[in-house]
ROLO-164095 format. One record per residue (C-alpha): x, y, z. Coordinates in nm, 2 decimals, decimal comma. Example, Ala and Ser with C-alpha at 12.3 -4.5 7.8 and 13.67 -1.06 7.14 Angstrom:
// ROLO-164095
((1,23; -0,45; 0,78)) ((1,37; -0,11; 0,71)) 
END
This chain:
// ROLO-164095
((16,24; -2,03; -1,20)) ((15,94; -2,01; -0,96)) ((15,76; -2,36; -0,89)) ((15,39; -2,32; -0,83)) ((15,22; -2,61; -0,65)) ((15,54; -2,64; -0,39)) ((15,28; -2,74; -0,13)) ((15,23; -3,04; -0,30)) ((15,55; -3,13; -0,30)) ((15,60; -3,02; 0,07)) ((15,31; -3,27; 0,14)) ((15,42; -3,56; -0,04)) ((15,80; -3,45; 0,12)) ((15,62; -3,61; 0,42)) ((15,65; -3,97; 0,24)) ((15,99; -4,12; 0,21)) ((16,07; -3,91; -0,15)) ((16,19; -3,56; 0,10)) ((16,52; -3,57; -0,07)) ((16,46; -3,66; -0,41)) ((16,20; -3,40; -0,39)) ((16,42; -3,19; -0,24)) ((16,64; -3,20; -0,53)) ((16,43; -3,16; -0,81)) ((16,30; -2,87; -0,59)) ((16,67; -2,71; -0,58)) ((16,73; -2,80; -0,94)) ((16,42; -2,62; -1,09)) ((16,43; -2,32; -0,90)) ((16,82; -2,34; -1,05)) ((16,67; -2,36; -1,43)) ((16,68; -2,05; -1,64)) ((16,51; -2,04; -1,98)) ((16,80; -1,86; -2,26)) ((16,65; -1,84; -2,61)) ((16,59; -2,14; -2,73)) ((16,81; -2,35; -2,43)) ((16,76; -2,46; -2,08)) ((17,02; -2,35; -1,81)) ((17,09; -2,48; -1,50)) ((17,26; -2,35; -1,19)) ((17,52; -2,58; -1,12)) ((17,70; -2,58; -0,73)) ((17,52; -2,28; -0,57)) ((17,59; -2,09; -0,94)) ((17,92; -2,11; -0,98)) ((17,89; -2,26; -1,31)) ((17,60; -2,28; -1,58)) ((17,48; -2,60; -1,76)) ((17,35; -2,50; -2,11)) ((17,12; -2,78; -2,28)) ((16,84; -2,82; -2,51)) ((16,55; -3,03; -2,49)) ((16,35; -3,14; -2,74)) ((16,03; -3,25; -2,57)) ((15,92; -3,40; -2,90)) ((16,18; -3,64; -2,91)) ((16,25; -3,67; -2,54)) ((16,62; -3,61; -2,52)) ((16,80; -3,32; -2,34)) ((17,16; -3,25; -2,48)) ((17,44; -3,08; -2,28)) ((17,57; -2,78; -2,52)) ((17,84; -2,61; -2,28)) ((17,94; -2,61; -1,94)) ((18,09; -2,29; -1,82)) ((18,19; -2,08; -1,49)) ((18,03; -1,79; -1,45)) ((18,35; -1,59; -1,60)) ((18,34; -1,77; -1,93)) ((17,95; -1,76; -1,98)) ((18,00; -1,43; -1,96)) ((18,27; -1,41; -2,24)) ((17,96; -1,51; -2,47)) ((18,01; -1,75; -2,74)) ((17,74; -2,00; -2,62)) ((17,43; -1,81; -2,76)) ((17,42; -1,88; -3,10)) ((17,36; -2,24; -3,02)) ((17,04; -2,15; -2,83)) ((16,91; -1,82; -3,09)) ((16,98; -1,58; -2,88)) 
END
Protein backbone atom coordinates (compact mmCIF):
# COMPACT_ATOMS: atom_id res chain seq x y z
CA UNK A 1 0.00 0.00 0.00
CA UNK A 2 1.48 3.45 -0.81
CA UNK A 3 0.72 6.36 1.83
CA UNK A 4 0.41 9.75 0.19
CA UNK A 5 0.85 12.76 2.49
CA UNK A 6 3.90 10.81 4.43
CA UNK A 7 5.34 14.40 4.81
CA UNK A 8 2.80 15.16 7.07
CA UNK A 9 3.29 12.58 9.10
CA UNK A 10 7.24 13.04 8.94
CA UNK A 11 6.44 16.61 10.31
CA UNK A 12 4.24 15.86 13.01
CA UNK A 13 6.89 12.72 13.72
CA UNK A 14 8.78 15.82 14.99
CA UNK A 15 6.20 15.96 18.06
CA UNK A 16 6.37 13.30 20.65
CA UNK A 17 3.82 10.72 18.42
CA UNK A 18 7.41 9.52 16.16
CA UNK A 19 6.70 6.02 17.09
CA UNK A 20 3.12 5.66 17.14
CA UNK A 21 3.39 7.26 13.86
CA UNK A 22 5.95 5.16 13.01
CA UNK A 23 3.85 2.27 13.35
CA UNK A 24 0.78 3.08 11.76
CA UNK A 25 3.36 4.09 9.05
CA UNK A 26 4.79 0.37 8.92
CA UNK A 27 1.41 -1.08 9.36
CA UNK A 28 -0.26 0.60 6.21
CA UNK A 29 2.40 0.25 3.89
CA UNK A 30 1.95 -3.73 5.28
CA UNK A 31 -1.96 -3.59 4.19
CA UNK A 32 -2.97 -5.33 1.07
CA UNK A 33 -6.61 -4.94 -0.27
CA UNK A 34 -7.81 -9.08 -1.34
CA UNK A 35 -11.42 -8.93 -2.79
CA UNK A 36 -13.55 -7.90 -0.50
CA UNK A 37 -10.80 -8.21 2.84
CA UNK A 38 -8.04 -6.23 4.30
CA UNK A 39 -4.56 -8.05 4.71
CA UNK A 40 -1.97 -7.20 6.79
CA UNK A 41 1.75 -8.03 6.75
CA UNK A 42 2.42 -9.47 9.97
CA UNK A 43 6.41 -9.75 11.33
CA UNK A 44 8.38 -8.49 8.22
CA UNK A 45 5.62 -10.92 6.06
CA UNK A 46 6.07 -13.97 7.41
CA UNK A 47 2.51 -14.33 8.08
CA UNK A 48 -0.78 -12.58 6.73
CA UNK A 49 -3.70 -11.20 8.85
CA UNK A 50 -6.99 -11.51 6.76
CA UNK A 51 -9.92 -9.21 8.15
CA UNK A 52 -12.87 -7.42 7.09
CA UNK A 53 -13.99 -4.07 7.87
CA UNK A 54 -17.11 -2.84 7.74
CA UNK A 55 -16.72 0.93 7.84
CA UNK A 56 -20.49 1.21 8.22
CA UNK A 57 -20.62 -0.46 11.28
CA UNK A 58 -17.12 0.31 12.54
CA UNK A 59 -15.81 -3.09 13.38
CA UNK A 60 -12.85 -4.92 11.74
CA UNK A 61 -13.01 -8.81 12.26
CA UNK A 62 -9.96 -11.18 12.15
CA UNK A 63 -11.00 -14.09 9.43
CA UNK A 64 -7.53 -16.16 9.34
CA UNK A 65 -4.23 -15.93 10.33
CA UNK A 66 -1.81 -17.73 8.22
CA UNK A 67 2.09 -18.19 7.27
CA UNK A 68 2.96 -17.50 4.08
CA UNK A 69 2.90 -21.47 3.24
CA UNK A 70 -0.64 -21.94 4.19
CA UNK A 71 -2.05 -18.69 2.52
CA UNK A 72 -0.77 -20.06 -0.21
CA UNK A 73 -2.65 -23.45 0.08
CA UNK A 74 -5.84 -21.13 -0.58
CA UNK A 75 -8.94 -21.83 1.33
CA UNK A 76 -9.21 -18.27 2.76
CA UNK A 77 -10.72 -16.54 -0.40
CA UNK A 78 -14.07 -17.34 -0.39
CA UNK A 79 -14.54 -15.48 2.83
CA UNK A 80 -13.36 -12.22 1.18
CA UNK A 81 -15.10 -12.92 -2.81
CA UNK A 82 -12.35 -13.64 -4.32
Amino acid sequence: MRISGEQLIEAASKANWKDSLGSWVRIAKGVDPVGDCVEFDIKNNKARLISYIDFEMGTVTALEVLTHKDHDKGGWESACNC
